[in-house]
VEXTI-605397 format. One record per residue (C-alpha): residue number from 1; residue in one letter; x, y, z. Coordinates in nm, 3 decimals. Each point is the difference from the previous one (the first is absolute). Last residue first. Layout:
REM residues N
pos: NUM&code: a&xx: X&yy: Y&zz: Z .
...
REM end
This chain:
REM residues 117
pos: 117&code: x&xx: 5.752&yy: 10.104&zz: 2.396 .
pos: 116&code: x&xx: 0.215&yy: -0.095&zz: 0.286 .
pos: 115&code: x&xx: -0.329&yy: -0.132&zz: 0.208 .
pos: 114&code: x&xx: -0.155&yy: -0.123&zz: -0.231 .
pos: 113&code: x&xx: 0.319&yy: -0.252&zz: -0.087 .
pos: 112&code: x&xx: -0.130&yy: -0.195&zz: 0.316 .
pos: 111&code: x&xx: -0.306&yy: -0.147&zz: -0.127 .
pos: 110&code: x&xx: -0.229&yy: -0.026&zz: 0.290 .
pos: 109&code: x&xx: -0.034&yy: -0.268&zz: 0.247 .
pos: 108&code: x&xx: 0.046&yy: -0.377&zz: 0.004 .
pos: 107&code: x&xx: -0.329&yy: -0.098&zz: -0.096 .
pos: 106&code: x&xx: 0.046&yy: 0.178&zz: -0.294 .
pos: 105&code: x&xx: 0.015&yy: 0.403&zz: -0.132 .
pos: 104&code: x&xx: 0.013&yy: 0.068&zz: -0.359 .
pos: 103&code: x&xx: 0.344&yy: -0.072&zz: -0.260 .
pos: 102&code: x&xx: 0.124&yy: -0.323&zz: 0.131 .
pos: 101&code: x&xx: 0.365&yy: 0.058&zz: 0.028 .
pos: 100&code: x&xx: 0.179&yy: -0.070&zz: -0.256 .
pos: 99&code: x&xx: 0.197&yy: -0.389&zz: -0.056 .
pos: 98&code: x&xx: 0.391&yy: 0.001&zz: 0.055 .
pos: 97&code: x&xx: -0.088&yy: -0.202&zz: 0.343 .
pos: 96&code: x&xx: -0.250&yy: -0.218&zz: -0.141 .
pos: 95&code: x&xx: 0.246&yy: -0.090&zz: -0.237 .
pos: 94&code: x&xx: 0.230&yy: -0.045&zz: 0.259 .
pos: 93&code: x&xx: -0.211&yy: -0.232&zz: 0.192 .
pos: 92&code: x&xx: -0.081&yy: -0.231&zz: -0.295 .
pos: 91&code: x&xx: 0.350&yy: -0.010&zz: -0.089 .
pos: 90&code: x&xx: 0.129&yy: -0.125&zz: 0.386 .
pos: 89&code: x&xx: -0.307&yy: -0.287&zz: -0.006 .
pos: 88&code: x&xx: 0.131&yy: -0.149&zz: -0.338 .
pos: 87&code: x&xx: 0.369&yy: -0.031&zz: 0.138 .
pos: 86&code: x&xx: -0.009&yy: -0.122&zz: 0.358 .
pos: 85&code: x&xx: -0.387&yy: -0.078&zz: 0.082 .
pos: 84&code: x&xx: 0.027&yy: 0.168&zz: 0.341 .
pos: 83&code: x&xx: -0.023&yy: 0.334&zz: -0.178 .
pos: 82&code: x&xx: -0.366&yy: -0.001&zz: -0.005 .
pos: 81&code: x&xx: -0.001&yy: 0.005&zz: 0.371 .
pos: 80&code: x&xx: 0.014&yy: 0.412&zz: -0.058 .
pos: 79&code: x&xx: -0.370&yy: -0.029&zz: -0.211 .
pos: 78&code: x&xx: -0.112&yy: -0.004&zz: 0.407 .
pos: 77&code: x&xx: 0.008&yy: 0.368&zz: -0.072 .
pos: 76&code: x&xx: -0.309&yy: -0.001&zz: -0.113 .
pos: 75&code: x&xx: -0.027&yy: 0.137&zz: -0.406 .
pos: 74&code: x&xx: -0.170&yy: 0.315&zz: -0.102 .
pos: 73&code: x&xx: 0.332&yy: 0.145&zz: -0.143 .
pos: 72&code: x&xx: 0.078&yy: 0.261&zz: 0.255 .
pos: 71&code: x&xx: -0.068&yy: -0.271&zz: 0.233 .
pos: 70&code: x&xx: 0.273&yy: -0.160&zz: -0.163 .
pos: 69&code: x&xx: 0.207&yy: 0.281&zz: 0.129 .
pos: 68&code: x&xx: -0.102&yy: -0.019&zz: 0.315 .
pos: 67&code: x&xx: 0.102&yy: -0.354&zz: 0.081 .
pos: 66&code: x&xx: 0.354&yy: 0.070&zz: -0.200 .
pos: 65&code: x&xx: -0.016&yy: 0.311&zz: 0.263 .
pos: 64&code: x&xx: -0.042&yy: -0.178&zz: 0.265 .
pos: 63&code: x&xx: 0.215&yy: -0.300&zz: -0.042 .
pos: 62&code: x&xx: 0.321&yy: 0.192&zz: -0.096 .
pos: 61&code: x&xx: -0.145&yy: 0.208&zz: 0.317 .
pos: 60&code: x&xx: 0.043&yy: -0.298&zz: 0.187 .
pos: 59&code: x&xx: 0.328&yy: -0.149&zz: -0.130 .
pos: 58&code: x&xx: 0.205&yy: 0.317&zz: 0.029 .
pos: 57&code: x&xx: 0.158&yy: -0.069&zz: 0.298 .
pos: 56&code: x&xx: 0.085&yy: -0.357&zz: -0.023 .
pos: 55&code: x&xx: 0.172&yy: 0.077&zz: -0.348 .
pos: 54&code: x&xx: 0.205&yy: 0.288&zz: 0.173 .
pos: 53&code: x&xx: 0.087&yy: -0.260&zz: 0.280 .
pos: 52&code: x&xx: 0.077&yy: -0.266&zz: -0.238 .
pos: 51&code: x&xx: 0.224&yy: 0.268&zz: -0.240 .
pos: 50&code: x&xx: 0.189&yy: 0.103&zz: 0.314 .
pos: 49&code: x&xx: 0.092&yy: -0.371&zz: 0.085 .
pos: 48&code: x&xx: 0.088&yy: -0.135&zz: -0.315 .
pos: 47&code: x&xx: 0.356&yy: -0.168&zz: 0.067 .
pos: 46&code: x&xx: 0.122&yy: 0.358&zz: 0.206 .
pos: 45&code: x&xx: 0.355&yy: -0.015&zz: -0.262 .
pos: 44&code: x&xx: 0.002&yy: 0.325&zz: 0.052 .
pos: 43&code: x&xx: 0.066&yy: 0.097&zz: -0.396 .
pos: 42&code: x&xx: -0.281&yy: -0.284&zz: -0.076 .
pos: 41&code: x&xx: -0.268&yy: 0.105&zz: 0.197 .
pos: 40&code: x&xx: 0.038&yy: 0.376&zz: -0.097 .
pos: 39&code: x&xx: -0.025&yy: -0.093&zz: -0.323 .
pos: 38&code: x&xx: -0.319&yy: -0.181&zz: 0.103 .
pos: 37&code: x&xx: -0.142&yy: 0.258&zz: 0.145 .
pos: 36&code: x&xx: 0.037&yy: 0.243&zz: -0.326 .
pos: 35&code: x&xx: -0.152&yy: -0.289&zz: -0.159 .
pos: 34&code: x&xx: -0.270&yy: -0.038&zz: 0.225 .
pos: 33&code: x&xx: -0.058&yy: 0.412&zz: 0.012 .
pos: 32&code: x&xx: -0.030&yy: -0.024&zz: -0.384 .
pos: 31&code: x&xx: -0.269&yy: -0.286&zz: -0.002 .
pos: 30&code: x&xx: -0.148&yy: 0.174&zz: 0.306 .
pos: 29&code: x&xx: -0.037&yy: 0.379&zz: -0.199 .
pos: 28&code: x&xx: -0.140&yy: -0.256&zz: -0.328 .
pos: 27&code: x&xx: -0.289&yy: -0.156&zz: 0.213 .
pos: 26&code: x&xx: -0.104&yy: 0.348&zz: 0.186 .
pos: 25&code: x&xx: 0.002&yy: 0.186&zz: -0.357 .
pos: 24&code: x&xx: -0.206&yy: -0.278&zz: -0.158 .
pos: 23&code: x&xx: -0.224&yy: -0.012&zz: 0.276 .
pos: 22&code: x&xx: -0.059&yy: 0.334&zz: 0.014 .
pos: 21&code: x&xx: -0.011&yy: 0.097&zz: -0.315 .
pos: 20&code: x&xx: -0.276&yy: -0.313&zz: -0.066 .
pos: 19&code: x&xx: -0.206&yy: 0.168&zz: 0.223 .
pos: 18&code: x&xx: -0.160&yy: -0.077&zz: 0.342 .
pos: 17&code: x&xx: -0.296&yy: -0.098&zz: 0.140 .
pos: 16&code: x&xx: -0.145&yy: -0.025&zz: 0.333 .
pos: 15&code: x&xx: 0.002&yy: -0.284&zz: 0.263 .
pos: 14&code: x&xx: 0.312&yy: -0.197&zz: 0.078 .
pos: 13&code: x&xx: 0.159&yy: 0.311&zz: 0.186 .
pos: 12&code: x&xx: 0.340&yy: -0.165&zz: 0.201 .
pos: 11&code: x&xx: 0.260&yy: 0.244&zz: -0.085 .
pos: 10&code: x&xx: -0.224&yy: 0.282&zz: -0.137 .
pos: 9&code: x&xx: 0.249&yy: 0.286&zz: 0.069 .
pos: 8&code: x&xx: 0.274&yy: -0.250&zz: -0.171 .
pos: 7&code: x&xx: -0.181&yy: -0.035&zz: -0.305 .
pos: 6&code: x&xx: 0.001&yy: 0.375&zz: -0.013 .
pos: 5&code: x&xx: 0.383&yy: 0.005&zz: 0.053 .
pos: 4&code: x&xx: 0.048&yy: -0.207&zz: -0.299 .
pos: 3&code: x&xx: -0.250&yy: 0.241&zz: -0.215 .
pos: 2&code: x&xx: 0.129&yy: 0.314&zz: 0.043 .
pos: 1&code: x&xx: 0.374&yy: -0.166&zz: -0.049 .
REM end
């Protein structure tokens, strides 16, 4: 939950890097909030509503921090467009997402693990 609400603090922060801990952990706390929303959705019969304004509000800092985190991986985050090619394009991006971080500092700033070593 460290890590969600972290994401959150940094809403709309492009630059930076972050780890793959916290993009994992913010990626699989929305995956469980959308189905918990979408239980909800279905017992008040709402046809989607409170999931689209949940997805709405989480769509920058989804951005950010997937931005961030390939920083993390020496990569710009224009890599994101990758996923416009609909299968091939949505594998490339998660393996760059399950990748480590790059290990020294990059363009992008220093390694962020340092820090919690």
């Amino acid at each position: 939950m460290h890590w969600y609400l972290e994401v959150w603090k940094q809403y709309a922060v492009f630059s930076g890097r972050s780890r793959r801990t916290e993009y994992w952990s913010f990626i699989l706390c929305n995956l469980a909030i959308l189905i918990v929303l979408r239980i909800i959705d279905g017992l008040t019969d709402s046809s989607g509503m409170i999931m689209l304004i949940y997805s709405l509000a989480v769509l920058i800092p989804s951005i950010a921090v997937s931005v961030r985190r390939l920083h993390d991986t020496d990569r710009s985050g224009w890599w994101l467009l990758v996923t416009l090619f609909p299968f091939f394009g949505v594998l490339v991006l998660l393996m760059f997402m399950a990748q480590d971080s790059d290990p020294k500092r990059n363009q992008y700033g220093p390694n962020p693990k340092q820090a919690f070593v």
